[in-house]
C-alpha positions in Angstrom: 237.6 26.3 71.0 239.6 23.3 72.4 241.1 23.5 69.0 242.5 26.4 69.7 243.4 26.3 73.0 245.7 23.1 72.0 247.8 25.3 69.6 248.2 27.8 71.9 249.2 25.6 74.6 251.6 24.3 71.8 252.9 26.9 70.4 254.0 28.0 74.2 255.7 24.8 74.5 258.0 25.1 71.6 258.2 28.8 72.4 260.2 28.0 76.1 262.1 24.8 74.2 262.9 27.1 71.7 264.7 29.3 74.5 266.0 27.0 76.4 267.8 25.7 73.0 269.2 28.7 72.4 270.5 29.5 76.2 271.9 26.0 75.9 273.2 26.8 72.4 275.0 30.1 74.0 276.5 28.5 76.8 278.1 25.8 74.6 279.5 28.3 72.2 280.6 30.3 75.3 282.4 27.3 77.0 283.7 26.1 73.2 285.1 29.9 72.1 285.5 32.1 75.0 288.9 31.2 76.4 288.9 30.6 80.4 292.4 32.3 81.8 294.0 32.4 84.8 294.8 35.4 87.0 299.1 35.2 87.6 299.3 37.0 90.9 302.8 39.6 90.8 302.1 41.4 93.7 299.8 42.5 96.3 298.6 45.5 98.8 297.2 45.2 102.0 294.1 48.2 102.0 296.1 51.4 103.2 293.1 51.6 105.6 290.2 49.5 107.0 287.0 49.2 105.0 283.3 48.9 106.6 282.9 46.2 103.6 280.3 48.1 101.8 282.3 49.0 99.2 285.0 49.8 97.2 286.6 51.7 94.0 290.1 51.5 92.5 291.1 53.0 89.2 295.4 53.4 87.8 295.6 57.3 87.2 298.7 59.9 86.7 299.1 62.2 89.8 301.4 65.3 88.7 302.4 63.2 86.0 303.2 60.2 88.0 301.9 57.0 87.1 300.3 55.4 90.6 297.1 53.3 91.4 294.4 55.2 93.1 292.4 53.6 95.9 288.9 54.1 98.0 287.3 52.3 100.2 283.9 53.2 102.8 285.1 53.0 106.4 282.2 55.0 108.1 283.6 58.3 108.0 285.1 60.4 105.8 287.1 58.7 103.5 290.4 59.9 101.9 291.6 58.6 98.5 294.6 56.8 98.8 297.5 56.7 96.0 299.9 53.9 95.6 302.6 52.2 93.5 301.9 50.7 90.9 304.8 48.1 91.2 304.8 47.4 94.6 302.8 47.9 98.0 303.8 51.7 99.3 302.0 54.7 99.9 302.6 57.8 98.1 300.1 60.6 99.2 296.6 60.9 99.9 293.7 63.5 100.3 290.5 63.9 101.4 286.9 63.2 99.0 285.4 66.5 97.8 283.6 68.3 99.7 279.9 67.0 100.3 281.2 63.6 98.0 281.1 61.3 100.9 280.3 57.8 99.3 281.9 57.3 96.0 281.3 53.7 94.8 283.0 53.6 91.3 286.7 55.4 89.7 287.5 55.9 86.7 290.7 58.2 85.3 289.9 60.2 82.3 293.3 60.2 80.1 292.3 63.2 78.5 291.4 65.6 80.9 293.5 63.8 83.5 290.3 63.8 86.2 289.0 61.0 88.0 285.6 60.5 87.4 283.4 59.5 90.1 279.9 57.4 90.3 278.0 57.5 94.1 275.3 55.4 95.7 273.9 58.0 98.4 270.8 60.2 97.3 273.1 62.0 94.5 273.5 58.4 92.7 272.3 60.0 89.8 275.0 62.0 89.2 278.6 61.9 87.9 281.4 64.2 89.2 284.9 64.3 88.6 288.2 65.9 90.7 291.5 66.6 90.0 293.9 64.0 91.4 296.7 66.3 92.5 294.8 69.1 94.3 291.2 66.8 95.4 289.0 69.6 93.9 286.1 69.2 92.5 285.8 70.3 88.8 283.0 68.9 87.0 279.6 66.9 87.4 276.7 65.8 85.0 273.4 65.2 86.0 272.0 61.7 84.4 269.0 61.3 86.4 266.6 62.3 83.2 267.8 59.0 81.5 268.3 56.5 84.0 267.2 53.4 85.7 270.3 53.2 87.7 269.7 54.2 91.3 272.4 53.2 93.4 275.3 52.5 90.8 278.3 50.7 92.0 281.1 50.0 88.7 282.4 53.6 87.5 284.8 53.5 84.7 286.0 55.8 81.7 288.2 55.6 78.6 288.2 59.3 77.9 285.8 59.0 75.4 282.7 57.2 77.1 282.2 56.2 80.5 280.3 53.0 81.7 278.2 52.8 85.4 277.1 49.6 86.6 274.3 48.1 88.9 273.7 44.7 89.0 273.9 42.7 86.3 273.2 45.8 84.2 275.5 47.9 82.7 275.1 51.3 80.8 277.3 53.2 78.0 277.7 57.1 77.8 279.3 59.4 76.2 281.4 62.3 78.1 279.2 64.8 77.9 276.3 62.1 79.6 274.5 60.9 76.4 273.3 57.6 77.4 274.3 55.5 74.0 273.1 51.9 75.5 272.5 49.4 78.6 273.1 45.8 78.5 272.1 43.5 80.8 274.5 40.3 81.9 271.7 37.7 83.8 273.3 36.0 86.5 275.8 38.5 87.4 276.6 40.8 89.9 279.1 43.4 88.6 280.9 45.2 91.5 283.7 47.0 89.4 284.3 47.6 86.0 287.7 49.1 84.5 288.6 50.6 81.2 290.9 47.9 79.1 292.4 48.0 75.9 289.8 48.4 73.3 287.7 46.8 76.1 286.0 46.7 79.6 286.8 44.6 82.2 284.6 43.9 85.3 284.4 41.8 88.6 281.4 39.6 88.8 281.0 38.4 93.1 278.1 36.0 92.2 280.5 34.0 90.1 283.8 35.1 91.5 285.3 36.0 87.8 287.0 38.4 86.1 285.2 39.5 82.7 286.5 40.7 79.5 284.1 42.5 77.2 284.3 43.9 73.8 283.1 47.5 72.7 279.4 45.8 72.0 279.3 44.2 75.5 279.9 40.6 74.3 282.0 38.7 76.5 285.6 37.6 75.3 287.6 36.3 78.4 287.0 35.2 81.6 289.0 34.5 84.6 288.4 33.2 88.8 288.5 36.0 90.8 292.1 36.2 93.3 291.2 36.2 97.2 288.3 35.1 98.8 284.8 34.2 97.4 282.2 36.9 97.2 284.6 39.6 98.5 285.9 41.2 94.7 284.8 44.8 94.8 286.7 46.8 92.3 289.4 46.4 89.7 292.1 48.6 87.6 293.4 48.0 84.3 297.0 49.9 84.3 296.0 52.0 81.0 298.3 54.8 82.1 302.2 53.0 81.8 304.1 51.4 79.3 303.8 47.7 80.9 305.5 46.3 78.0 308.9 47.4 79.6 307.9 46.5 82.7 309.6 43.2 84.5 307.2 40.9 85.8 308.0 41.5 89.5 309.0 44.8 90.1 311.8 45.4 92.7 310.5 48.9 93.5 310.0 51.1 90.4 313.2 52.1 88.5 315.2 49.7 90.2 316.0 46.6 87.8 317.0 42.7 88.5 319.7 40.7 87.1 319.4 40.0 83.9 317.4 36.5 83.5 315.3 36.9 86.4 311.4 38.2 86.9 312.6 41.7 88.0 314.0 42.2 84.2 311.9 43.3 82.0 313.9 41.9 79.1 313.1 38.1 80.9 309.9 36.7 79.1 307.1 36.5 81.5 305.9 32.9 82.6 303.5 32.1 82.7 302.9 34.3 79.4 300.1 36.8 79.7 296.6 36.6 77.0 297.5 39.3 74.3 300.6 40.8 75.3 302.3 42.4 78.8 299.1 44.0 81.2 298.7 44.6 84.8 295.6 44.6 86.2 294.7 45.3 90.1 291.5 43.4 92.0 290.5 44.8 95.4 288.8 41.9 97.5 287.3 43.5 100.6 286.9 40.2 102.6 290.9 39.7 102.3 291.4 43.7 102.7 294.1 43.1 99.6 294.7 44.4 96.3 296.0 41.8 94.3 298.3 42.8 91.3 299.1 40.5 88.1 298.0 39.6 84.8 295.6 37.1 82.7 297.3 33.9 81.2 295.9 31.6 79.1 
């Protein structure tokens, strides 16, 4: 019996050193192949108004056929989505939330269909919805409570062809139509917002104050520190809906172009130069109440 008990006992032992080997081994490789970047700051917003702190959703969307950077924040009472340059800080329109859509947590623009979906963390949390930009109507919804674990989601972001809801450190995959494909989980993390990127996601993490690159299967390829104050990242944009490869570094205001050598040219080279080509992405920090726009550089 004591016989057995030792091997038990034993075999526990190596068990947990047998983890904690392979945790160690992951962090090494993470450290040793996942590049660390910087975020180059370009520009910035001050929020168009003042948020209760309880969060906050951004996404880059066309608005009759306009490219412009769509923002919401919860102040209380009801809140209006706000619609902005994407180049500098200035207001073009905004509209109300649908009707009975009073706390949406997460954005996400739908190329296709050119909607913004939505994700909420009041008693409909288990439900998707999405509006049309230009009039603020509701046109679609899709009930996911049937398959899911998430019950007051905060990250909302699409591609066109799946769409991703986070909570947490956990983060699940769907397909349009709601078909829940898989959930990940990333221990240690808190995951505010999450964006569509180029063949990617990319989330904000307020436990570790970074910004995350992930790749289709969820493994993580970039990171970066977080602009703005600890703690306070809430949401971020990847700009997937302009050409920023002829886009100057610093815009001027949009249309309007620099001298020739400058940041506000597009033909200058941008310096520092971004990780895999031109990008623009947009983090909302709700301690700061700013948007901060740039790019990631090794």
């Amino acid at each position: 019996m004591l016989h057995i008990l030792k091997q038990v006992w034993f075999s526990r032992i190596a068990r947990i050193l047998s983890n904690c080997i392979l945790l160690t081994l992951i962090k090494f490789l993470r450290e040793v192949f996942m590049p660390v970047l910087n975020f180059i700051e370009t520009h910035r917003y001050a929020y168009p108004v003042t948020t209760d702190g309880t969060g906050t959703a951004l996404t880059t969307c066309l608005y009759s056929g306009d490219p412009m950077l769509a923002f919401l924040t919860q102040t209380g009472y009801e809140d209006e989505v706000v619609y902005l340059a994407l180049g500098f800080d200035y207001e073009y329109t905004r509209h109300d939330t649908p009707p009975g859509r009073d706390i949406i947590s997460g954005m996400g623009y739908n190329p296709n269909s050119r909607e913004i979906w939505c994700g909420s963390t009041t008693s409909d949390s288990g439900l998707v919805f999405a509006f049309d930009p230009t009039t603020g109507l509701e046109t679609q919804s899709l009930d996911l409570t049937a398959d899911t674990s998430f019950s007051s989601p905060q990250g909302f972001a699409t591609n066109g062809l799946l769409f991703t809801r986070s909570k947490g450190a956990n983060i699940e995959l769907r397909l349009m139509n709601g078909t829940k494909l898989a959930e990940r989980s990333f221990p240690g993390r808190i995951i505010n917002g999450i964006s569509a990127s180029p063949f990617s996601w990319t989330f904000v993490d307020s436990s570790t104050n970074e910004i995350v690159v992930i790749g289709p299967f969820g493994n993580e390829i970039a990171t970066a520190a977080t602009p703005g104050t600890n703690g306070g990242s809430s949401a971020i944009a990847f700009n997937t809906v302009a050409n920023v490869a002829n886009d100057p570094q610093v815009w001027l205001e949009p249309g309007i172009i620099g001298d020739p050598g400058t940041i506000h040219h597009p033909d200058t080279p941008w310096s520092p130069s971004p990780w895999m080509g031109r990008h623009r992405l947009y983090v909302a920090n709700d301690t700061d109440q700013i948007i901060y726009a740039g790019y990631l550089s090794p």
